[in-house]
N, C-alpha and C positions, 0 to 999 in steps of 0.2 A: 582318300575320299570315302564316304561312310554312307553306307546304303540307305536310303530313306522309308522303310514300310508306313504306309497308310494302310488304315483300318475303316473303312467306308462303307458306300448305303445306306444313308443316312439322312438324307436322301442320293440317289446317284446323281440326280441334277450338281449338287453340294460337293460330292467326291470329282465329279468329274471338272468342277471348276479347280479342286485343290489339284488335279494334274495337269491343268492347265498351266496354274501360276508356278505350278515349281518347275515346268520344262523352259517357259517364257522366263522363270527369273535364270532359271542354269543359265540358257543362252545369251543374257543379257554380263550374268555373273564371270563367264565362262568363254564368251565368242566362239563363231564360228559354229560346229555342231556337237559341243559338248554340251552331255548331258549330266546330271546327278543321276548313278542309280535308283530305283528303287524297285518296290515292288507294292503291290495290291490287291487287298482281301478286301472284296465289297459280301458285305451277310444282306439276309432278304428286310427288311426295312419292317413288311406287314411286323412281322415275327417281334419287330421294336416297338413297335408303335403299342401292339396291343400289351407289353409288359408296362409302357410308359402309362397307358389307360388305367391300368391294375391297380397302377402303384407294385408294381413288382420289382423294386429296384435291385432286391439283392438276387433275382435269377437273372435280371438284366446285367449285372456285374460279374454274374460264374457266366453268361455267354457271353461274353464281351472279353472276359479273359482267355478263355479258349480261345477266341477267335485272336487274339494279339501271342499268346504263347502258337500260334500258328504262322501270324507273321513274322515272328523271330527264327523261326524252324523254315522259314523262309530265305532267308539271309539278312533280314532287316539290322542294322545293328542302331538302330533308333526310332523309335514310333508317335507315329498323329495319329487322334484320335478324331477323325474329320467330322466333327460334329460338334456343336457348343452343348445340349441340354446333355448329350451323354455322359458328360464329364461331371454327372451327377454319382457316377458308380467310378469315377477316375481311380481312387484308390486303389480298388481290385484290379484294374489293370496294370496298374503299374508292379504292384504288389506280385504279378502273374509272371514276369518278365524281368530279363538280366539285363537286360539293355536300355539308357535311360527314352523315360517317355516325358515327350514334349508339349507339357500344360498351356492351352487354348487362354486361359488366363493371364497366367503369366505371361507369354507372349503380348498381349492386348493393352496390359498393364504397365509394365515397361514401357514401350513407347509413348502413354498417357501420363505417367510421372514425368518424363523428358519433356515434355510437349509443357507439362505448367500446370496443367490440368487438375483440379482436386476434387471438384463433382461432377460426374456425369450423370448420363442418362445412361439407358439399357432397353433396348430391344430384342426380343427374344419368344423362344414359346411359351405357355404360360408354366413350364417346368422350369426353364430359367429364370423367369423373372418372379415367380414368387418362391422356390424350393431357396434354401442359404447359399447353396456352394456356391455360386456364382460369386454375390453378394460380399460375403463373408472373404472371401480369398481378396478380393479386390480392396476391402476394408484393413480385413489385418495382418495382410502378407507385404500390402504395396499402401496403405493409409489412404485409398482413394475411396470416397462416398459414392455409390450408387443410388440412383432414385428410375423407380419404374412407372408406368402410365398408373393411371387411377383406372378401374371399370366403369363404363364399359371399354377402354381403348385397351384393356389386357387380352379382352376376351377376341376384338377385331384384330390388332395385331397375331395373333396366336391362329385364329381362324384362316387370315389371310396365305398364312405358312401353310396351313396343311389341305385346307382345299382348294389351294391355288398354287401356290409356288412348289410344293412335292411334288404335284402333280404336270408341272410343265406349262400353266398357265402366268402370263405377268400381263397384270389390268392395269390403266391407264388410273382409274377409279381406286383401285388399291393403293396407288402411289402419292393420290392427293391425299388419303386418309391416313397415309403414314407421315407425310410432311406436317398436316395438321397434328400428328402427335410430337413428333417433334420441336414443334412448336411451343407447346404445351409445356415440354421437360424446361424446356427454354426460360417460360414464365416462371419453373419452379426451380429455378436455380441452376441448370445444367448448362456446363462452360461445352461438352461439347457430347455426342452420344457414342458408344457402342453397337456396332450392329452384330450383335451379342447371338445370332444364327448365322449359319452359312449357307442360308440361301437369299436373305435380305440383299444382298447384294447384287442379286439378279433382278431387283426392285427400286432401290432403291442408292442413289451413287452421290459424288458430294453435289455434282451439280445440281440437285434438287434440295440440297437440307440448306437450311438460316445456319444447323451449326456445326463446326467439324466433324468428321465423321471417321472412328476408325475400326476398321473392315477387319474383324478377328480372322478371318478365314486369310487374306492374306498378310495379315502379320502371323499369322501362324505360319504359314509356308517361307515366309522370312525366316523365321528364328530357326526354323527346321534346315531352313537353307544353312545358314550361319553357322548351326553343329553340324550339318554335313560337309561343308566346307574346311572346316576348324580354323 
C-alpha cells in the first residue's frame, strides 16, 4: 500500500474536502478501519494567490516544487496536487520529484472519454479557463473539446471562487448563477461540464446542473486511490 502525499492550501476549504474523500473512499475501498496513508503539506494560499495575480508562474512553480520535494522527503511515494489552476506550473512539480505525480486532468479525462463524452464545458478560475493547460491536455492527450463561459460569466464564475468559496462562504444566489452558466455551455454544445476547481463542489453538485457533472477533485482522489491501491 503506497503512501498518498497531498500538496494543499489551495484553498484549505479544497484540501480539506480531498482528505475527506480519500479516508471515505479507503473505508468504503478497504472496510472496517482501514485507511490509505498519507500525508500533508498545506503552504499559505495568500502567498499563491498573489503570484497567480502577477502572473508569476514560474516562482509559483520553484515554490510549489519545494513544497512537493518536501512532501516526498515526507514519505509520500505519490503526489496531488489539490488544486486544478495550480496545475498550470504541474511541470516543475513533477519534474521536482521521483515519485509519480498524479495529473488533475488526466484523472478528469479518463472518466469523461468512458462516459462517451466528446465536448464539454469547463468551470474553473479565470486561470483555468482562459491559460491552455487545462484546455490543451484535455484536447490533445485525451481528443476531448473544452468550451468555457463567454464574459461576463468568466469574470462571475471566477469572482464567485475567490470571494466566496475560499473564503468559506456558499450563497444560495451563487448557485442559481452557476446553473444558469451551465445552462449556457448546454446551448453551446456541451454533452456534459467539468467542475474544473476544487471548491465548486462545495456549490454546486449534480442535483442542481441539466448536465452531468464531473467533480475533478474526486476523481482525482479516485485515481490517487487506484495507484495507491495498485
Amino acid at each position: 500500500m503506497r503512501t498518498i502525499g497531498m500538496l494543499g492550501g489551495m484553498s484549505w476549504e479544497s484540501s480539506a474536502e480531498y482528505y475527506r474523500l480519500l479516508n471515505e473512499g479507503s473505508r468504503h475501498r478497504l472496510g472496517g478501519h482501514r485507511t490509505v496513508p498519507s500525508v500533508l503539506l498545506s503552504v499559505d494560499f495568500a502567498e499563491v494567490v498573489a503570484m497567480q495575480e502577477a502572473g508569476a508562474w514560474s516562482r509559483a512553480g520553484s515554490f510549489l516544487a519545494d513544497a512537493a520535494r518536501r512532501v516526498q522527503q515526507a514519505g509520500a511515494d505519490l503526489i496531488v496536487l489539490c488544486t486544478n489552476t495550480m496545475h498550470q506550473v504541474a511541470e516543475a512539480v513533477e519534474e521536482a520529484v521521483d515519485v509519480p505525480f498524479v495529473h488533475i486532468v488526466d484523472a478528469a479525462a479518463q472518466r469523461i472519454a468512458a462516459s462517451g463524452c466528446e465536448k464539454v464545458g469547463l468551470l474553473g478560475t479565470r486561470h483555468t479557463m482562459e491559460l491552455d493547460f487545462y484546455r490543451a491536455r484535455m484536447r490533445d492527450r485525451h481528443g476531448i473539446e473544452v468550451v468555457v463561459p463567454t464574459e461576463p460569466d468568466r469574470t462571475l464564475v471566477h469572482d464567485v471562487i475567490y470571494r466566496e468559496l475560499t473564503r468559506g462562504r456558499v450563497e444560495d444566489s451563487s448557485r442559481e448563477q452557476y446553473v444558469r452558466v451551465i445552462r449556457e455551455l448546454a446551448d453551446r454544445g456541451a454533452e456534459a461540464v467539468v467542475l474544473g476547481c476544487t471548491e465548486i463542489t462545495l456549490l454546486v453538485g449534480q442535483q442542481d446542473s441539466p448536465l452531468p457533472l464531473f467533480d475533478s477533485t474526486r476523481l482525482h482522489v479516485e485515481h490517487a486511490l487506484d495507484l495507491a491501491l495498485g
